[in-house]
C-alpha positions in Angstrom: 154.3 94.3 148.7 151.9 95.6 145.2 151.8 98.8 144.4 151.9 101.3 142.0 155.5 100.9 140.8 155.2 97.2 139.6 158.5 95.8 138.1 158.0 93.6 135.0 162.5 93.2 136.1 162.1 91.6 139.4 164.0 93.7 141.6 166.4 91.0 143.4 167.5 90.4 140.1 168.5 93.7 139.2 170.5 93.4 142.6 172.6 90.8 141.2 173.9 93.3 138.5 174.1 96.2 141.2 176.5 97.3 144.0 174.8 99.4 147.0 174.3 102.6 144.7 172.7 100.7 142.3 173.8 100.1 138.4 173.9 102.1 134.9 171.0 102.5 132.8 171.6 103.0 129.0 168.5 104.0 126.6 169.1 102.5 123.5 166.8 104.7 121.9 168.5 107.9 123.1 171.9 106.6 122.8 173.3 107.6 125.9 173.3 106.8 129.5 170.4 107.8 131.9 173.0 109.5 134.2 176.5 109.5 134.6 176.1 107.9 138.3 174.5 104.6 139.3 170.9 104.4 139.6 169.2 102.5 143.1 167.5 99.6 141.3 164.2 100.3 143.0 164.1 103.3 140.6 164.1 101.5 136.7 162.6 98.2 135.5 159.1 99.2 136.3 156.2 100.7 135.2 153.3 102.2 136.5 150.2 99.9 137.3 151.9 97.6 134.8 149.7 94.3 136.2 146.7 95.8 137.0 143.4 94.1 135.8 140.2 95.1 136.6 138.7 92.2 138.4 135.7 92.3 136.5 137.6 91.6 132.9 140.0 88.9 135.3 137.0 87.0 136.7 135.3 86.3 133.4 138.5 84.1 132.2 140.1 82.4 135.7 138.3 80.2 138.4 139.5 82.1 141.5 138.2 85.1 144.4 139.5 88.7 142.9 138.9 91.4 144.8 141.1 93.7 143.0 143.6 95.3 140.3 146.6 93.9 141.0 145.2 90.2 142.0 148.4 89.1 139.0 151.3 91.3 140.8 150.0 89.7 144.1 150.3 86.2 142.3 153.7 87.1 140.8 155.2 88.2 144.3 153.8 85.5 146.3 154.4 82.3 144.0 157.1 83.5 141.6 159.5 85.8 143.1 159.6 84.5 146.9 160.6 81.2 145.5 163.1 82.1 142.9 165.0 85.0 144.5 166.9 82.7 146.8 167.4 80.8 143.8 168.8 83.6 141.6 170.5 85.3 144.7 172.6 81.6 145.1 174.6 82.4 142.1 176.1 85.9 143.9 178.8 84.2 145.7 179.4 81.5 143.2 179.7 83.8 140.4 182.2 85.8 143.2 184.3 83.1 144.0 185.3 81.9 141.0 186.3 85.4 140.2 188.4 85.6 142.6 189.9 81.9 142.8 189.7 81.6 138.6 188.4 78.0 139.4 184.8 75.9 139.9 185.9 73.6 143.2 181.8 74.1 143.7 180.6 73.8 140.4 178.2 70.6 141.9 175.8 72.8 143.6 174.9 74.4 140.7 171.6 73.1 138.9 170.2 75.1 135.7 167.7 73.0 135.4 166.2 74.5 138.1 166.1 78.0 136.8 163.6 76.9 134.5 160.1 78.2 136.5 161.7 81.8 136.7 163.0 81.9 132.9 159.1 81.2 131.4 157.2 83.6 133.6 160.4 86.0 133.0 159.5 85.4 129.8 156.2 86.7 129.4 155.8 89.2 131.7 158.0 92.1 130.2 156.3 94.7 127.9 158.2 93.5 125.0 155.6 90.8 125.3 152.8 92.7 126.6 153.2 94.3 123.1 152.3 91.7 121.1 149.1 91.1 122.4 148.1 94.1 121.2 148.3 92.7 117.5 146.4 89.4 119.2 143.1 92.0 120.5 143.1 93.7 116.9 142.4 90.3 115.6 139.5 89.3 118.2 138.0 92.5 117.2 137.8 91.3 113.6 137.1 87.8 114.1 134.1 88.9 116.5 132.6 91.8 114.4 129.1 90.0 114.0 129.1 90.3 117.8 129.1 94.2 118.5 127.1 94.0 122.1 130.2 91.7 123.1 132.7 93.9 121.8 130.9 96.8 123.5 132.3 95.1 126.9 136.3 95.2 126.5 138.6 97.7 124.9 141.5 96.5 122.3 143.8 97.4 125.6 141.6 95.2 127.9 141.8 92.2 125.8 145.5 92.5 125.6 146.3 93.8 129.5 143.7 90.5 130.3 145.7 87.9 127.7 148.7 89.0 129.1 147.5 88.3 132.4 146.3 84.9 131.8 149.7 84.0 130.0 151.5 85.4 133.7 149.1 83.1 135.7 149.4 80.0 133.4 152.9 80.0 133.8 152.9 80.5 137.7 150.7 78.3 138.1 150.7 75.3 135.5 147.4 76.3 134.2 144.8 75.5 136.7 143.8 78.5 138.1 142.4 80.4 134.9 140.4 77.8 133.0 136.9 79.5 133.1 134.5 78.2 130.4 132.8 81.1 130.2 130.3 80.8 126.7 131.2 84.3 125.5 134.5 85.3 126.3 136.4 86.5 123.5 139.8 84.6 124.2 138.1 81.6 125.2 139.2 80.6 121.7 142.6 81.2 122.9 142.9 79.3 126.1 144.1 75.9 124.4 146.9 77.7 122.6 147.8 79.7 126.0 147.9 76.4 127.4 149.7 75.0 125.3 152.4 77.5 124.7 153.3 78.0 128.1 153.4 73.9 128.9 155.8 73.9 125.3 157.8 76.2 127.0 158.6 74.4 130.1 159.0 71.1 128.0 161.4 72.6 125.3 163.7 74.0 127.9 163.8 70.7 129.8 164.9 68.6 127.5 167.7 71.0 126.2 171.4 71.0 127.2 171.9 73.5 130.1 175.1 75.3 130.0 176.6 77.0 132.9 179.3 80.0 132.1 180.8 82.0 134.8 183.3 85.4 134.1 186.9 84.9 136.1 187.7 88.3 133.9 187.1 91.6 135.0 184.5 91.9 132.4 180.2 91.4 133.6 177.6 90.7 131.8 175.1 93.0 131.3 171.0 92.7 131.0 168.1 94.3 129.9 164.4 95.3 130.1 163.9 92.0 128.4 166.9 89.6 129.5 165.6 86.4 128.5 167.2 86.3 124.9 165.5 83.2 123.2 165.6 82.1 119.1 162.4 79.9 118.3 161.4 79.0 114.7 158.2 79.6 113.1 156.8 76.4 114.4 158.1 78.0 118.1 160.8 75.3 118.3 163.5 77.1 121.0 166.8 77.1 119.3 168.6 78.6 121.4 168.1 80.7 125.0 170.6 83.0 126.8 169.8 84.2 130.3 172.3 86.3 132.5 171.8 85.8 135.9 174.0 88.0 137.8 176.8 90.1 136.5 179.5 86.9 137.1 177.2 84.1 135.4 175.2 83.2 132.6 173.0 80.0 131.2 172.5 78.9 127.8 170.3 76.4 127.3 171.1 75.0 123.1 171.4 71.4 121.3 174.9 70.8 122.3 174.5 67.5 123.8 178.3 67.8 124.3 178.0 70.7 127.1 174.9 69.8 128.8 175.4 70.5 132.4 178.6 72.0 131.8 180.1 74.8 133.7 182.8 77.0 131.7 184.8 79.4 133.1 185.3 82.9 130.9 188.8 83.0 131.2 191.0 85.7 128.9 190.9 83.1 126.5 187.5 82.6 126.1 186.4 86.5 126.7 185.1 86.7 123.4 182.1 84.8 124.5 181.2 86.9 127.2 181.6 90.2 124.6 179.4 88.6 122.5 176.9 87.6 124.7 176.4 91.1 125.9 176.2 92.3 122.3 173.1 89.6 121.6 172.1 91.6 125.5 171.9 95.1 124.0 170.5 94.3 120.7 167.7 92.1 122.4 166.9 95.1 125.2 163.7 96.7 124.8 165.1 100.0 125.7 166.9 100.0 128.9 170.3 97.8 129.1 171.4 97.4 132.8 175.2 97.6 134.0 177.7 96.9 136.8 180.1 98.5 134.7 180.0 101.0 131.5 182.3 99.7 129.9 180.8 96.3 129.5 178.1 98.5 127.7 179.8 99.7 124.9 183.1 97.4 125.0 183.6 94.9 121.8 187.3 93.9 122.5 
């Protein structure tokens, strides 16, 4: 259900990382942990009215009934996170088992591929992203100064809270919901690009190799505010994209032809990956890093 609290960190992910009392927060930008216990993950990865849109600002840009702020948190519970938290949740026992047996004997249910839908909308709905809209509004406002009653109508923040919004409900729902023609909206001149960065998106990732990697060591892999880790160029060609999707497994989705649709097992042998990994984890993190353990915080074995 909406509310208040709304978690840009879906919360049955955050369980994935969590036993019942929850996990460890670290804040990177006071250098120490948030408390020495676990925190319930109902209490981090959210932020206040995070979604909310005032219906009027919404309705100018999307063809649908809104009848309220949090008409995008609605959308995000309904079509995103019903449908991908059994998805995410199927790599628990998976990522247990082959701890626990050091082998993949089930390694053919396993489809990256179809983690695709929850990595874009992952993607841009944290406020690493929401932040760079704020750079995009700045702009509007100086490409539309000969238009002062229409800038009259929207704030810098309301042009980036509503582009944000519009990137959210492009991805969820493969762009037909939001194309309003309206003559003078300010990011009407943005809509092709939105379009077409989110479709790239889906594309890109697609057509790359998907690689599977899942921990038999005692070490987890850690995530963030912002755990999608992804290297585009200029041109916003995806290089390379790492995802951790519980504390046992990870997917990398590269150019190796050579390990697409592989599934490795992180052995002691091959622990350095998982190290590293973590390190890309905590240097990509917003603020907050997430952790089964504290060790796997701070450990570069």
């Amino acid at each position: 259900m909406t509310g208040t609290n709304q978690h840009f960190v879906p919360l049955y992910y955050l369980k994935t990382f969590a036993n019942s009392k929850g996990l460890y927060v670290y804040d990177k930008n006071e250098n120490r942990f948030l408390s020495e216990n676990r925190i319930p993950v109902n209490k981090i990865g959210f932020s206040k009215n995070f979604y909310d849109i005032e219906p009027e600002y919404l309705s100018r840009f999307i063809q649908a009934e809104i009848s309220d702020e949090s008409f995008v948190d609605s959308l995000l519970e309904e079509y995103n996170e019903r449908i991908s938290a059994p998805l995410i949740n199927s790599f628990i026992e998976f990522g247990e088992m082959v701890y626990r047996i050091k082998k993949l004997n089930i390694a053919s249910i396993i489809r990256p591929n179809d983690v695709i839908d929850f990595l874009v909308v992952q993607l841009f709905r944290t406020p690493f992203f929401r932040k760079q809209f704020e750079f995009i509004a700045r702009d509007l406002y100086k490409k539309h100064h000969d238009k002062p009653d229409l800038l009259k109508r929207y704030s810098i923040e309301d042009i980036a809270r509503t582009i944000h919004g519009v990137y959210i409900i492009c991805a969820i729902c493969n762009t037909d919901i939001w194309k309003n023609q309206e003559n003078d909206s300010l990011i009407k001149s943005m809509f092709r690009f939105i379009e077409f960065e989110v479709i790239d998106k889906f594309e890109q990732l697609k057509a790359m190799s998907k690689t599977l990697w899942v921990s038999a060591v005692d070490n987890c892999y850690i995530t963030s505010d912002n755990p999608i880790v992804i290297s585009q160029s200029d041109s916003g060609k995806i290089e390379l994209l790492f995802f951790p999707i519980t504390k046992r497994c990870s997917i990398t989705y590269s150019f190796l032809e050579q390990a697409n649709k592989s599934v490795i097992t992180i052995n002691e042998k091959r622990k350095k990956v998982l190290l590293e990994q973590n390190r890309i984890m905590k240097d990509w993190a917003n603020r907050f890093i997430y952790s089964y353990n504290k060790t796997d915080i701070s450990n570069r074995q």
